[in-house]
C-alpha positions as CSV (number, residue, x, y, z in Angstrom):
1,X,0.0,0.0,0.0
2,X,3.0,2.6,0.8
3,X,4.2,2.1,-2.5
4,X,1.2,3.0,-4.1
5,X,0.7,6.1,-2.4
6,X,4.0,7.3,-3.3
7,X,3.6,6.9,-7.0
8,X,0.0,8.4,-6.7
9,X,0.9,11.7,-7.9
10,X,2.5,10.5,-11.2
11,X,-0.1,7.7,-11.9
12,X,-2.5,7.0,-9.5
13,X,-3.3,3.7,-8.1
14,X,-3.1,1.1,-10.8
15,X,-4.0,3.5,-12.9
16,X,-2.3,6.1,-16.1
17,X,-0.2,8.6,-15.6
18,X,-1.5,12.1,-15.2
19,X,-0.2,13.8,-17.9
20,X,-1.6,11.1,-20.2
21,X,-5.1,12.0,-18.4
22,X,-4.7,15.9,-18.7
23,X,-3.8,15.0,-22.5
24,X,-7.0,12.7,-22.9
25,X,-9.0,15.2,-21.3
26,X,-7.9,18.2,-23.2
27,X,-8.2,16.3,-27.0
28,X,-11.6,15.5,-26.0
29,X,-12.0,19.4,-25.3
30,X,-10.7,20.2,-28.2
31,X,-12.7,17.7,-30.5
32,X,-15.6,19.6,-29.4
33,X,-14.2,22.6,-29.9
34,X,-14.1,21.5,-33.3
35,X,-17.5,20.5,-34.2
36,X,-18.9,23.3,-33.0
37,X,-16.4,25.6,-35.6
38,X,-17.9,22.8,-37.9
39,X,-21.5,23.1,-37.1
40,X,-21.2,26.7,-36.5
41,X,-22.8,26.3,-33.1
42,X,-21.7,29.7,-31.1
43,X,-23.3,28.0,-27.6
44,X,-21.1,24.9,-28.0
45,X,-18.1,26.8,-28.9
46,X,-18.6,29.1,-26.0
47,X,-18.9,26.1,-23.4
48,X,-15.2,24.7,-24.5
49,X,-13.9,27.9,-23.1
50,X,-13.4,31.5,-24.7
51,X,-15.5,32.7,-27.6
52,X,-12.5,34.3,-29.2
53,X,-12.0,33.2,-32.8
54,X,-15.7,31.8,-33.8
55,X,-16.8,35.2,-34.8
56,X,-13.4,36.0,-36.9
57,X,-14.1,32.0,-38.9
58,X,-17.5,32.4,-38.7
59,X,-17.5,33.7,-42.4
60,X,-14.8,30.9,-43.7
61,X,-16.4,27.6,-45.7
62,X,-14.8,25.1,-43.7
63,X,-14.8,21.8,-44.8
64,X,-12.6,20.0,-41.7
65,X,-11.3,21.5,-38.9
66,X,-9.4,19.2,-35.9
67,X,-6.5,19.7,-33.2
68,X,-4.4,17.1,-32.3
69,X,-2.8,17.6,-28.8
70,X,0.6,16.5,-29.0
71,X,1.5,17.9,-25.2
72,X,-0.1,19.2,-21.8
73,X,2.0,21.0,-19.0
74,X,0.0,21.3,-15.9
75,X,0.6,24.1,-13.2
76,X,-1.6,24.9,-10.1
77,X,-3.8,27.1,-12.3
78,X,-4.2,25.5,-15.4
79,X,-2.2,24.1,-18.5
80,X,-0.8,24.8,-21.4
81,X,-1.2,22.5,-24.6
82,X,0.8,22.0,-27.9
83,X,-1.4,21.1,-30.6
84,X,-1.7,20.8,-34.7
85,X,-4.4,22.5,-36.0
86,X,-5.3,20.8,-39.5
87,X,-8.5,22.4,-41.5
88,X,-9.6,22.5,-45.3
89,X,-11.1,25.2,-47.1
90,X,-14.0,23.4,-48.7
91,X,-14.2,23.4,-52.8
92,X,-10.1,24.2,-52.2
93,X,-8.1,21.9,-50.1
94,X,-7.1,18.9,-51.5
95,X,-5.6,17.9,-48.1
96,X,-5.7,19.3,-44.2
97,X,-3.5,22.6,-44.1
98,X,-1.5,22.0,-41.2
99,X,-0.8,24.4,-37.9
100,X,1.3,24.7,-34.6
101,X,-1.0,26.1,-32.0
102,X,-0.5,26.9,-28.2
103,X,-3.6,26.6,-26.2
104,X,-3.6,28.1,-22.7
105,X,-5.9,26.4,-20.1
106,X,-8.1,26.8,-17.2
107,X,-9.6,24.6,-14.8
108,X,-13.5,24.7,-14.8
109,X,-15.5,25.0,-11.7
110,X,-16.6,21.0,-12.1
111,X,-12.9,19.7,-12.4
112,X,-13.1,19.7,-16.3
113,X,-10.5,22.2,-18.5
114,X,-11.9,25.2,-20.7
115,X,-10.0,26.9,-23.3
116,X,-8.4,30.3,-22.5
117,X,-6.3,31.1,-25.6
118,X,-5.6,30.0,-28.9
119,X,-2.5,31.5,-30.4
120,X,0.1,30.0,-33.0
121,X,3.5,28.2,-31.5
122,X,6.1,29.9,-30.6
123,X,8.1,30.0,-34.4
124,X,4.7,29.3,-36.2
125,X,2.7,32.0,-38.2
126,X,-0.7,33.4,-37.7
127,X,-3.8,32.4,-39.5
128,X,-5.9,34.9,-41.4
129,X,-8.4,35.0,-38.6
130,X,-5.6,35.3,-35.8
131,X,-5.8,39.1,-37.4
132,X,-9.4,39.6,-37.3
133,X,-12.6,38.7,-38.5
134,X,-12.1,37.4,-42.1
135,X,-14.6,38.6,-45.2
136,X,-15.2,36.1,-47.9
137,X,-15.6,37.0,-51.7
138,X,-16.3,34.3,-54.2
139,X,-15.3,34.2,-57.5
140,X,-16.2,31.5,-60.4
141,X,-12.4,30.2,-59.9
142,X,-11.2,32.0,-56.9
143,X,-11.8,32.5,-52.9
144,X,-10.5,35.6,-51.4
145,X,-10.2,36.1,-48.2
146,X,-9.3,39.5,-46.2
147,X,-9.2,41.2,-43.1
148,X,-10.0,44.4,-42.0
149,X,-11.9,45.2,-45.8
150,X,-15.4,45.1,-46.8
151,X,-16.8,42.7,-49.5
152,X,-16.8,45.9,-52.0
153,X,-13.0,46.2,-51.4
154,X,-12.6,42.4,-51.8
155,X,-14.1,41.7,-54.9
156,X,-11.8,43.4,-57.3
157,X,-9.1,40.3,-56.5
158,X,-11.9,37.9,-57.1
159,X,-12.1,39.1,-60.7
160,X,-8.3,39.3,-61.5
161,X,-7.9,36.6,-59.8
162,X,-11.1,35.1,-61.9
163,X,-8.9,36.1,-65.2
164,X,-6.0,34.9,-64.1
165,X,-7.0,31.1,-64.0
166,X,-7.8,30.2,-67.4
167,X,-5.2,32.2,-68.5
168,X,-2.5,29.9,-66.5
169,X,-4.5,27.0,-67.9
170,X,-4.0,28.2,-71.5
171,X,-0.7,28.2,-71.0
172,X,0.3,25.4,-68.2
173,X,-2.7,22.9,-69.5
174,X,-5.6,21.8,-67.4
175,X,-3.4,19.0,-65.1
176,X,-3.9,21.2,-61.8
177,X,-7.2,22.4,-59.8
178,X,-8.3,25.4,-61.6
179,X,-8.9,27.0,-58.3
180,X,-6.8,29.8,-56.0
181,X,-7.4,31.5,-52.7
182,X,-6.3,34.5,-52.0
183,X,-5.1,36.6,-48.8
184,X,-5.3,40.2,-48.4
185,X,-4.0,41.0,-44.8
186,X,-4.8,44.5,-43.9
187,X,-1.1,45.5,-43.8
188,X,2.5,44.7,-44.6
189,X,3.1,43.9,-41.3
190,X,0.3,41.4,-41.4
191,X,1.2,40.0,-44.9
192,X,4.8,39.2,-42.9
193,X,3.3,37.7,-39.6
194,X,1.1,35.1,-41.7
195,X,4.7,34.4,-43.3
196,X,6.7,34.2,-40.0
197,X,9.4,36.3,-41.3
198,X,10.5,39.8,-41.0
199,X,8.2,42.6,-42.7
200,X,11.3,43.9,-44.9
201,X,11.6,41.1,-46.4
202,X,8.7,42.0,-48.3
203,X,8.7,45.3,-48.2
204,X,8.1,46.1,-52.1
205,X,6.9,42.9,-53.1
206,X,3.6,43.3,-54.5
207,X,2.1,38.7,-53.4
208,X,3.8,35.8,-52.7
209,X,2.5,32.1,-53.0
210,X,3.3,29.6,-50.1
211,X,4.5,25.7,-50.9
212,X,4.8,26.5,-54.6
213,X,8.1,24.5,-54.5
214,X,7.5,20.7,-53.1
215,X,5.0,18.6,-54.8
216,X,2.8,15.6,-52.9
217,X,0.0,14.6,-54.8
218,X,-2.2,15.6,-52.3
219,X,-0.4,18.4,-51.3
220,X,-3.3,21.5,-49.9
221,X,-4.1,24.5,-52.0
222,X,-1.4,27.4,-52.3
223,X,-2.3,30.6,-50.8
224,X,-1.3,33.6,-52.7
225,X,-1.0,36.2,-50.0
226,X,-1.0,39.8,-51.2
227,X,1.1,43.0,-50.1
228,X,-1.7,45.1,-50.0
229,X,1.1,48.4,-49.9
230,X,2.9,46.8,-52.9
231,X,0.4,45.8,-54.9
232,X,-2.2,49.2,-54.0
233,X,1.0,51.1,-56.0
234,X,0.3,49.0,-59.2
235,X,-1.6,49.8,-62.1
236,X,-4.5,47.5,-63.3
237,X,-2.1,45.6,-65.7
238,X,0.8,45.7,-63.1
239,X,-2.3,43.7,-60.5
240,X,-3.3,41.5,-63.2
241,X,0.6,40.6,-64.0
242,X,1.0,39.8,-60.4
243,X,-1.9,37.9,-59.6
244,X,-1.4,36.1,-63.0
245,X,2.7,35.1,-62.2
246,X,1.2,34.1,-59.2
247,X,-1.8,31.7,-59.8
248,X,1.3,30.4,-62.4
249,X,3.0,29.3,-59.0
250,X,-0.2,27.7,-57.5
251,X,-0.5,25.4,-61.4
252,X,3.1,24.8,-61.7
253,X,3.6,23.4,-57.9
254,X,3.3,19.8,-59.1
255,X,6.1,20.3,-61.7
256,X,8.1,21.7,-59.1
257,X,10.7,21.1,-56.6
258,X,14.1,21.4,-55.6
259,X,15.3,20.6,-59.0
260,X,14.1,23.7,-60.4
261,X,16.3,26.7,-60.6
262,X,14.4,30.4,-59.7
263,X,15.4,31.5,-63.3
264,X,13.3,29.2,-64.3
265,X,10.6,28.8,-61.7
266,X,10.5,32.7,-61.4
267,X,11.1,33.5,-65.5
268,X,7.8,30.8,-66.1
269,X,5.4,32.6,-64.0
270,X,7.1,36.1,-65.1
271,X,6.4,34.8,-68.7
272,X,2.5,34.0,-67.9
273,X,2.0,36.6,-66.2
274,X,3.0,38.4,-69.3
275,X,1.9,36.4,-71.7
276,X,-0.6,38.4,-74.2
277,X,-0.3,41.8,-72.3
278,X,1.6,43.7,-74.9
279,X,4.6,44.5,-73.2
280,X,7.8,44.9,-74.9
281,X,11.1,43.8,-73.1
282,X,12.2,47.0,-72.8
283,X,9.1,48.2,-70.7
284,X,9.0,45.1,-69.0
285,X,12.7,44.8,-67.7
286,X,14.0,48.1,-67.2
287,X,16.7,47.1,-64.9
288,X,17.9,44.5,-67.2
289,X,18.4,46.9,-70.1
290,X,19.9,49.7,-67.9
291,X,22.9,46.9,-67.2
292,X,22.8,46.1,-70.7
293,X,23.3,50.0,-72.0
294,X,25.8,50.4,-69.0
295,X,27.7,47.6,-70.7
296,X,27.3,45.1,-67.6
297,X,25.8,42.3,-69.8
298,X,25.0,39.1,-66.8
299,X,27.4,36.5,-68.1
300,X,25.5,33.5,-66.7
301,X,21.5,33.2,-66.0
302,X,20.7,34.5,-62.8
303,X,21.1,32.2,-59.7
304,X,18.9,31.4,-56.9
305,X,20.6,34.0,-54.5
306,X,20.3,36.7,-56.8
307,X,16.3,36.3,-55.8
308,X,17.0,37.0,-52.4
309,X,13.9,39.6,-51.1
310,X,16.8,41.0,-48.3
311,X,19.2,41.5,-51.2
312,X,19.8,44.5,-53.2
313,X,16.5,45.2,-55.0
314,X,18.3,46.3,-58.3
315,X,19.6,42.8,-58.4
316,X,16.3,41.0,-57.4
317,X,14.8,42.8,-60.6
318,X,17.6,41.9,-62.8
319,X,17.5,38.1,-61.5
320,X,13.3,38.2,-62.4
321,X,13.9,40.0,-65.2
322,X,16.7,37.7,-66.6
323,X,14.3,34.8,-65.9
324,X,11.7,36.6,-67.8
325,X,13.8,36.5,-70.7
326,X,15.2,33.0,-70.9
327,X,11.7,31.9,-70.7
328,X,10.6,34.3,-73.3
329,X,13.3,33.5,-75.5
330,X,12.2,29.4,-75.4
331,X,8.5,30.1,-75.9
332,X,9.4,31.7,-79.6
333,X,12.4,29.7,-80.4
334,X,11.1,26.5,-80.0
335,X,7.6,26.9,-79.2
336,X,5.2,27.6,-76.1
337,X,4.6,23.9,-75.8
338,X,8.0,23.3,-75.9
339,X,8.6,25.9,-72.8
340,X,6.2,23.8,-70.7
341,X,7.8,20.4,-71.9
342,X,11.5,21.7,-70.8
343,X,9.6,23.1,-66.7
344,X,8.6,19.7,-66.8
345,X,11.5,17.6,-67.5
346,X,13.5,20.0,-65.3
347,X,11.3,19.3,-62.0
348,X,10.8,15.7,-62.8
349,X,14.7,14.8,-62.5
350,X,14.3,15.5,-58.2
351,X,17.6,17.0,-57.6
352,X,19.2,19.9,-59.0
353,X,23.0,18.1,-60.2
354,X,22.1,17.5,-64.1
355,X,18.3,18.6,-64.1
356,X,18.6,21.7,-66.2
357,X,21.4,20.0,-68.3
358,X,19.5,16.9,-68.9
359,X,16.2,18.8,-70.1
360,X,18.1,21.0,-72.4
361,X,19.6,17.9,-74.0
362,X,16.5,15.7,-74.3
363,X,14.1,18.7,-75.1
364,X,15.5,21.5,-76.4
365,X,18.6,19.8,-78.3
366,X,20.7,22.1,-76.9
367,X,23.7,22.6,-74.0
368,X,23.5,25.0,-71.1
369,X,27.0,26.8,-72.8
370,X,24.8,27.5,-75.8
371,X,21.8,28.1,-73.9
372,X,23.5,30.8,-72.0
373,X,25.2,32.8,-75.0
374,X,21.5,32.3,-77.0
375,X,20.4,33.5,-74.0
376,X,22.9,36.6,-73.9
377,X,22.6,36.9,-77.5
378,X,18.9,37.5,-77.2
379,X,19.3,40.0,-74.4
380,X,21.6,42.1,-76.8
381,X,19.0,42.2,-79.1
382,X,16.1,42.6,-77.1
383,X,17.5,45.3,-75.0
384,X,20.7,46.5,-76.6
């Protein structure tokens, strides 16, 4: 009997431990948690805990939502529990977006836990709806989702983002969803926190897509998460370019992966994005043809550090630019079918050694030593 009553306040009599019980009893919290954000149920939300966060998802079309505790630490006045938040955006989500959450505790007057906070992990970035209550606009091939903007302010991304889908598709093919979502944060600072990463680093940069690099089958949708400083500086064609290079990203994600140069991943969507608008190399890559007049002509296609975003901007444009270009200059050399064919080949060999090499052998009939002179040739020409 002694020895039982020593172990009692790790396990209990013959029975588990106590942080396997706590754990137990928190998942079970937090399963109903979740079916009340499913069933949009505002009283069983409110009696897992706080009602903080149903009225900022109310507005999002869920199609799963589910925490999976993976730790509890218990103090005298509560807990504190690690947890993966996974959820689907219904009609969008091939498979469970995943996310590190902390959830702070509290002890309930009948014994029982209730949620006090919901906040992402320490190292993790917000959700959407960790900024506010999120607005929904539908488009025929696009989701947009914002904070701290009305419907009327939403609905202009809907429709370039509504044009830029079949205009990917005319040019990538039909072989990926046909669908995007899109985030407009209410601030650069915002756009950066959903990111985890410092605001300058995208201070100037108009939308970024996450996972376009990385390819499961049943990997989830991309999110195309705008800059709304950047891209409220653009014209109408300058928005449609960027939310058109981007969608490009969100199509070509299967096709790539760490194989694929930025030149080329970069220069594709650069080349959709532009594809049909008109624009003349010259008006389309300033920076470039400064260098070229200045008599700096690149000697070798841009590398993947020249795309830095903390990096000299000058030298970011170039390295888009350049990328631009060498796309641009495969599409009317050896054809726009071709251009896709050579993306492919290059993301299919899974490793960078010999992937660019092996595609311009096998589809373009060419070497990267007479790629890159074609490729400086064309600049000359182009821009000189």
């Amino acid at each position: 009997m002694g020895l039982c009553l020593l172990l009692v306040p790790l396990v209990g009599c013959g029975g588990r431990p106590a942080a396997d019980t706590a754990r137990s009893e928190v998942q079970r919290l937090l399963d109903r948690r979740a079916e009340a954000v499913l069933g949009h149920d505002e009283q069983g939300y409110g009696a897992t805990g706080t009602l903080a966060g149903y009225a900022e998802l109310r507005q999002v079309p869920l199609a799963d939502w589910g925490y999976r505790v993976t730790a509890v630490r218990t103090s005298a006045d509560g807990a504190t529990a690690d947890a993966e938040l996974r959820y689907r955006i219904r009609d969008y989500d091939t498979a469970p977006v995943t996310a590190s959450r902390t959830l702070r505790l509290e002890r309930t007057a009948g014994g029982g836990w209730a949620v006090a906070a919901d906040r992402p992990a320490r190292g993790a970035g917000q959700q959407l709806w960790d900024q506010g209550a999120v607005t929904v606009v539908r488009g025929t091939h696009s989701l947009v989702l914002g904070t701290g903007l009305s419907a009327a302010a939403l609905s202009p991304y809907a429709r370039l983002a509504d044009r830029a889908v079949p205009a990917v598709t005319d040019a990538w093919g039909s072989g990926w969803s046909g669908r995007v979502v899109v985030y407009v944060p209410r601030s650069l600072e915002d756009m950066a926190a959903l990111l985890n990463s410092p605001a300058s680093s995208y201070r100037g940069i108009a939308a970024v897509t996450t996972g376009e690099t990385g390819a499961p089958a049943k990997a989830p949708a991309d999110r195309i998460i705008v800059n709304p400083e950047a891209y409220g500086m653009l014209g109408s064609l300058g928005r449609q370019v960027v939310l058109t290079h981007e969608t490009a990203h969100v199509a070509t994600r299967r096709a790539t992966d760490a194989s694929t140069p930025l030149w080329l991943s970069e220069g594709y969507a650069d080349w959709v994005g532009y594809r049909g608008s008109g624009r003349s190399s010259d008006q389309a890559a300033p920076e470039l043809q400064r260098a070229v007049a200045e008599g700096e002509m690149p000697e070798e296609l841009p590398d993947d550090g020249d795309f830095s975003f903390t990096g000299d901007a000058d030298r970011l444009a170039r390295a888009y630019e350049g990328g631009w270009l060498a796309c641009r200059m495969i599409a009317e050399r050896w054809g726009e079918a071709r251009l896709g064919e050579f993306y492919r080949a290059v993301g299919a060999h899974r490793q960078r050694d010999g992937a660019v090499e092996e595609a311009l052998r096998d589809v373009l009939g060419t070497t990267p030593e007479e790629f890159t002179a074609d490729w400086r040739e064309y600049l000359r020409l182009q821009l000189g």
